[in-house]
C-alpha positions in Angstrom: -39.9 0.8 23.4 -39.7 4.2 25.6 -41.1 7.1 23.6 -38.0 8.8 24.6 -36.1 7.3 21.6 -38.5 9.2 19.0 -38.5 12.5 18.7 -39.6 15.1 15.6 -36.7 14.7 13.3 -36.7 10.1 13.7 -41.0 10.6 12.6 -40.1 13.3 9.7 -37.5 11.2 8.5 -39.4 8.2 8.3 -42.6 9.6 7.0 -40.4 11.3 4.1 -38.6 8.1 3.4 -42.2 6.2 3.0 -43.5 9.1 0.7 -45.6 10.8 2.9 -45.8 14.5 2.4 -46.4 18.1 4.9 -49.0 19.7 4.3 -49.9 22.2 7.6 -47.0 22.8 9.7 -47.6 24.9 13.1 -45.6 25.5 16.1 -46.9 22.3 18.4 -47.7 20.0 15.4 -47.9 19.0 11.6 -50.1 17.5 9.1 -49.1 14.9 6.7 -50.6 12.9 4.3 -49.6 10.2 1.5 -48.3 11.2 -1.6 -51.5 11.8 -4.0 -53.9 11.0 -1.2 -55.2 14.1 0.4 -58.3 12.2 1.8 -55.6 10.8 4.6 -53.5 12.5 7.1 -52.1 12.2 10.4 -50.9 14.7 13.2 -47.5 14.8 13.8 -46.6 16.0 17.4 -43.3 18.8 17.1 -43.1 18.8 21.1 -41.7 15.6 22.9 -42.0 16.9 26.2 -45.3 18.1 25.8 -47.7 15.3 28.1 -49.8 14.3 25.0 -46.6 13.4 23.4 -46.5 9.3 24.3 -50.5 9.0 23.4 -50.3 11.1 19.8 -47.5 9.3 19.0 -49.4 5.8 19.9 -52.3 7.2 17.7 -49.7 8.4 14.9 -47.8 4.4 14.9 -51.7 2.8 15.3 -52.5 4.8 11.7 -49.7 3.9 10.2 -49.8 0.5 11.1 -53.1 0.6 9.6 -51.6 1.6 6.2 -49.0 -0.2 5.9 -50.6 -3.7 7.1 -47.5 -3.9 9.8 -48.0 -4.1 13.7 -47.6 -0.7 15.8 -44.5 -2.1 17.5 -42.8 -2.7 14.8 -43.3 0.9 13.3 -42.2 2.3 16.4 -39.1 0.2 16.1 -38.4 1.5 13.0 -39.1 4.8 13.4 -36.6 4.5 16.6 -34.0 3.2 14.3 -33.8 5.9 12.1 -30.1 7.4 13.0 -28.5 4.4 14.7 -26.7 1.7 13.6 -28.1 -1.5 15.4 -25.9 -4.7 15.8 -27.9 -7.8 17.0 -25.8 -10.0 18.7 -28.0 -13.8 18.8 -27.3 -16.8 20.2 -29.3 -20.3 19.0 -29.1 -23.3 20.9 -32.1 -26.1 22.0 -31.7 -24.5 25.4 -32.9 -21.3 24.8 -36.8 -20.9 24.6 -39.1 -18.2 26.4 -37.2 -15.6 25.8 -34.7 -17.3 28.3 -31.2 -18.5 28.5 -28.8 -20.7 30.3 -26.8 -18.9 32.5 -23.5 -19.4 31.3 -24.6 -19.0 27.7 -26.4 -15.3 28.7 -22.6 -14.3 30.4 -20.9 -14.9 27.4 -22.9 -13.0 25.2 -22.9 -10.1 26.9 -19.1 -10.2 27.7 -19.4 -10.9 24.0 -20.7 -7.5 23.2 -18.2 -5.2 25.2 -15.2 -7.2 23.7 -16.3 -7.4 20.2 -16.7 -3.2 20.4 -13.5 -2.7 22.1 -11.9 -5.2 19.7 -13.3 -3.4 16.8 -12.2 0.2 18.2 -8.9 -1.2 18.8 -8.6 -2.2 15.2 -10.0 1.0 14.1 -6.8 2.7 15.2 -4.2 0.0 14.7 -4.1 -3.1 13.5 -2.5 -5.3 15.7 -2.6 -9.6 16.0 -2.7 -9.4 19.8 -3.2 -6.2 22.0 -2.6 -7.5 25.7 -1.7 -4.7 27.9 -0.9 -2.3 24.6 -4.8 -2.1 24.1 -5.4 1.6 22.9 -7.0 3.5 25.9 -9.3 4.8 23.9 -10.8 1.9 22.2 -12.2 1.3 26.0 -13.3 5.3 25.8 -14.9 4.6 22.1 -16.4 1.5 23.0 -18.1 3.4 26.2 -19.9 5.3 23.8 -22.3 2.2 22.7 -25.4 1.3 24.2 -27.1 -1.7 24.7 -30.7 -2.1 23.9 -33.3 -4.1 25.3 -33.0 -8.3 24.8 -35.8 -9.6 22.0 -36.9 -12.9 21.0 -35.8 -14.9 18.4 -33.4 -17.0 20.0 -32.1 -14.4 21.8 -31.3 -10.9 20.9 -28.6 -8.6 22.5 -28.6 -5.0 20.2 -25.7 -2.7 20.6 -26.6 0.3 19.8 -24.4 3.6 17.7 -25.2 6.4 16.7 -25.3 7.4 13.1 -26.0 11.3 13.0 -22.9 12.6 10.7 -21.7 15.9 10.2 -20.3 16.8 6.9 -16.8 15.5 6.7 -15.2 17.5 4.1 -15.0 21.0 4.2 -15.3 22.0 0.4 -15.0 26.0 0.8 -11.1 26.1 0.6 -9.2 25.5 -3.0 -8.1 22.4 -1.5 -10.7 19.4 0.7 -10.3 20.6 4.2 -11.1 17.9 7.1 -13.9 18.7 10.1 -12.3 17.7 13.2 -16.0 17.6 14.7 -17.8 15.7 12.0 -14.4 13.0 11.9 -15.2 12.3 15.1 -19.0 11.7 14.7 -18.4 8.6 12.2 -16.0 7.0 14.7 -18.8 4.5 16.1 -19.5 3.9 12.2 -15.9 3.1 11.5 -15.5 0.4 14.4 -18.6 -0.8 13.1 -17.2 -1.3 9.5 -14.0 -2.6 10.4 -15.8 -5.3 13.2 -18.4 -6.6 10.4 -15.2 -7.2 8.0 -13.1 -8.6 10.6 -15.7 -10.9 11.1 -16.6 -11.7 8.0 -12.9 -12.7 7.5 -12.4 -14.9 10.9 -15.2 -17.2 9.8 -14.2 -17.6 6.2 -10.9 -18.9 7.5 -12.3 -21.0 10.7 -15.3 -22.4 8.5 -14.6 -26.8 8.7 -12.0 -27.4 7.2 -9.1 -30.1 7.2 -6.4 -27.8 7.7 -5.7 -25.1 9.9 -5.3 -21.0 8.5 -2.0 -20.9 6.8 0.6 -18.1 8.2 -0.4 -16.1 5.2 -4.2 -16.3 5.9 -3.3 -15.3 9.4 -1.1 -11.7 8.6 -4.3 -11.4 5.7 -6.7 -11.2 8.4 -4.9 -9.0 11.2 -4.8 -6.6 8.4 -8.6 -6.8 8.5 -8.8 -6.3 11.5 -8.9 -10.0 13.1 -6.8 -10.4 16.3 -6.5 -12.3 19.4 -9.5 -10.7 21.2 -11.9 -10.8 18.7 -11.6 -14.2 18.7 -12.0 -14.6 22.5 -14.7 -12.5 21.7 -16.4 -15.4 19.8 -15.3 -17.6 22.1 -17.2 -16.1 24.9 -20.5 -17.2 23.1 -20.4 -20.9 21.0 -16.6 -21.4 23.5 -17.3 -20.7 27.0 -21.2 -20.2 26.7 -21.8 -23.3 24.9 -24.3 -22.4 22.2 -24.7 -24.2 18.8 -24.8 -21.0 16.7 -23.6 -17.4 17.1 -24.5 -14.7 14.4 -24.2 -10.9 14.2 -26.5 -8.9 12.2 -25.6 -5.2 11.3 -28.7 -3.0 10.5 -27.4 0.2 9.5 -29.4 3.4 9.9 -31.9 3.9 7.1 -30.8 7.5 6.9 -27.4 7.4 6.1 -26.0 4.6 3.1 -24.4 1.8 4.3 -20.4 0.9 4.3 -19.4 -0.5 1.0 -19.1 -4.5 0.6 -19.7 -5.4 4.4 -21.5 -8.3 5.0 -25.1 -8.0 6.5 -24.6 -11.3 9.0 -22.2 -13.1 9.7 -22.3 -17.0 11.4 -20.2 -19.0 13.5 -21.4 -22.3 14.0 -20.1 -23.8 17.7 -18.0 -26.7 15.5 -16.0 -24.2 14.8 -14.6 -23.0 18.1 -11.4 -25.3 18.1 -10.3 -23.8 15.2 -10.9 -20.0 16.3 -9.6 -21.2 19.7 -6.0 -22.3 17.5 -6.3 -19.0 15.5 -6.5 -16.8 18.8 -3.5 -18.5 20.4 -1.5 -18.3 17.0 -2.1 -14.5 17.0 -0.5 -14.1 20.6 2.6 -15.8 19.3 2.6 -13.2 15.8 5.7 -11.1 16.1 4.5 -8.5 13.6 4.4 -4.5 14.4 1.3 -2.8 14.9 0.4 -0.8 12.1 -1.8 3.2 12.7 -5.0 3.5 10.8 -5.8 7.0 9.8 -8.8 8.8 8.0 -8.3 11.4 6.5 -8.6 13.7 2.6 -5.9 14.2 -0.2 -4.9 17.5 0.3 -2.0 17.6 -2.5 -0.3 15.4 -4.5 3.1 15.3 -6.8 4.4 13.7 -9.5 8.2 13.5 -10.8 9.1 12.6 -14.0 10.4 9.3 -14.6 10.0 8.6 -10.9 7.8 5.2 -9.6 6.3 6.6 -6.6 4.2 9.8 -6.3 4.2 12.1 -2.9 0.9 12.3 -1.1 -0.1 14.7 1.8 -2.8 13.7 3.8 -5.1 15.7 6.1 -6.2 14.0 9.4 -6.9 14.1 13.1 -4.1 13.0 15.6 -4.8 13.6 19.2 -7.9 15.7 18.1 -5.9 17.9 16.1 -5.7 18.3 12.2 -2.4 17.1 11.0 -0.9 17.1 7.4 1.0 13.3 7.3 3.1 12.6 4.0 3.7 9.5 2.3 4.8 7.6 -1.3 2.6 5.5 -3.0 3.4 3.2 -6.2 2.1 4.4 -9.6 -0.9 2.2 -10.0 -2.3 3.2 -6.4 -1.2 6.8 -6.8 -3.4 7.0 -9.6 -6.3 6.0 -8.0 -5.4 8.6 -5.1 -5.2 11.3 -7.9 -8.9 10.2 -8.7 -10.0 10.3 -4.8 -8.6 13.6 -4.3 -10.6 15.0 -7.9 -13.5 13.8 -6.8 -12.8 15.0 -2.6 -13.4 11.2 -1.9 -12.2 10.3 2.1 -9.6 8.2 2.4 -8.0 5.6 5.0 -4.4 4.4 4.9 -2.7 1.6 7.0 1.3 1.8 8.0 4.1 2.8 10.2 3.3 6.4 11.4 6.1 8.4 12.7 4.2 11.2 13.7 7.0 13.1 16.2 6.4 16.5 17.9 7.9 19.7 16.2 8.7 17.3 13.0 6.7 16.3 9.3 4.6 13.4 9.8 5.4 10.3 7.5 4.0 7.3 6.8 5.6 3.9 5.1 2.0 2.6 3.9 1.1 -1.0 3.4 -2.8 -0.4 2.5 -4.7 2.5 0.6 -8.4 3.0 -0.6 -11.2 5.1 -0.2 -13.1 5.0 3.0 -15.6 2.7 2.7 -17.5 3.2 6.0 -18.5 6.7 4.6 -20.3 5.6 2.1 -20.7 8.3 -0.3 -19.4 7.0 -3.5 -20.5 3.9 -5.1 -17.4 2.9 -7.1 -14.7 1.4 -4.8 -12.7 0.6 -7.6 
């Protein structure tokens, strides 16, 4: 691991988090010791470029290591870890061994890697059965912004890394929730993240053996999750065209920030199941369905009339890296729940047909609303 990826604030924050406590602070380094021991302590270096940084931090991992009965490397890889989200991308097969891998198979899952994240950006911002040339432009920009880490063994290991420092997303000084433009952005990489671990989640529930193929119902159930043609190719690229038995993508999400709500941890796809993925990919390029805008965004007012089913919402988001108010109808039992959200200042992400003209209101004829469950800051999702 390069030394370069710890610096002051990823050592405080895991020291705090494992109960260690500051007791001398000064302006090139700290003391800290374990809560209720003051026998033990360790120096914590404040200056990363400083040229003893690399050998205190070595010392500070070796102590550490010490007390918690773990091996350096592995508390320098967590202490790396602690504001990115890391996706492990691994591929199993009797061929791989050494920390090696055919050819073919290697190809695949690193073509893997770029088109899951532009596949998941991509579905961030609509969802859509098949893209072809309408990909968003900027799921290639968003998808830029990953980084791919170093391979590992165990099988064989391909992390994409995101970043996971968030700004404060709702601006709570005005009467009514105002959104940050800056700190919406900054939970973009999250977002693709959330929506790529549910997509997945949902294209190997439906491709699992089975003795029928996805019914037309299952297929427009899992475009709205996100699931579309080049996901699947996505897939493809590894237990398809690479060749390998098994396939399965971890998500370890930053240990600083709480983790999406009801996303699944790994997903599997095993290589028996490529036919079927391979029949749900070309099925999606033959959907005829329109493309549907996701958008982010908090409650800024709502309205009731009496004796009416539907209740007015007004929405706060970000189009073209602009705040913009976008107004839609939701029915009773849902508006409700938005009622709730917007009490408690809870984001919010909706799914429709946005007509979002120039010089006019933005309106939205929504199919989905819930709270946003890729920030994490609520635990009832009800």
């Amino acid at each position: 691991m390069d030394t370069s990826d710890v610096g002051v604030d990823e050592i405080v924050s895991y020291l705090s988090r494992s109960g260690w406590q500051r007791s001398l602070a000064g302006p090139l380094a700290e003391i800290w010791h374990p809560g209720g021991d003051e026998d033990t302590s360790i120096l914590v270096p404040k200056k990363p470029d400083a040229p003893d940084f690399s050998k205190t931090l070595h010392i500070l991992t070796g102590e550490l290591a010490k007390k918690e009965n773990r091996s350096p490397d592995e508390i320098r890889l967590e202490i790396s870890r602690q504001f990115i989200d890391v996706t492990d991308l691994r591929a199993e097969d009797e061929d791989i061994s050494d920390g090696t891998i055919p050819l073919l198979a290697g190809l695949g899952l690193f073509n893997s890697a770029h088109r899951l994240m532009v596949s998941a950006a991509a579905a961030t911002l609509h969802r859509q059965g098949y893209y072809g040339n309408s990909m968003p432009k900027a799921a290639h920009r968003h998808a830029r912004r990953m980084r791919l880490g170093q391979t590992r063994p165990g099988s064989y290991i391909v992390p994409i890394i995101s970043n996971a420092r968030f700004g404060e997303l709702v601006n709570n000084s005005f009467d009514e929730p105002r959104i940050e433009v800056g700190a919406d952005n900054s939970y973009f990489e999250r977002r693709m993240l959330t929506t790529l671990s549910g997509a997945l989640e949902v294209l190997a529930e439906m491709t699992t053996v089975r003795d029928h193929a996805p019914t037309s119902d299952e297929m427009r159930d899992a475009v709205d999750e996100g699931v579309s043609s080049e996901l699947c190719a996505a897939v493809l690229d590894v237990i398809g065209k690479g060749g390998v038995d098994v396939f399965d993508v971890t998500f370890n999400w930053a240990p600083t920030s709480l983790p999406p709500a009801s996303t699944a941890g790994n997903i599997v796809f095993a290589g028996g199941s490529a036919e079927l993925i391979q029949q749900v990919e070309s099925d999606l390029k033959e959907a005829n369905a329109p493309a549907e805008r996701i958008l982010y965004g908090v409650i800024r007012r709502l309205s009731l009339k009496k004796n009416e089913n539907t209740g007015h919402v007004s929405m706060e988001t970000v189009l073209d890296g602009k705040t913009r108010v976008v107004s839609f109808e939701l029915p009773l039992d849902v508006y409700r729940r938005a009622a709730r959200y917007h009490g408690e200042r809870r984001p919010v992400v909706v799914r429709g047909i946005l007509d979002a003209t120039p010089g006019k209101r933005a309106i939205m004829q929504v199919s989905a609303f819930d709270a946003d469950r890729s920030v994490a800051t609520f635990g009832d999702f009800e």
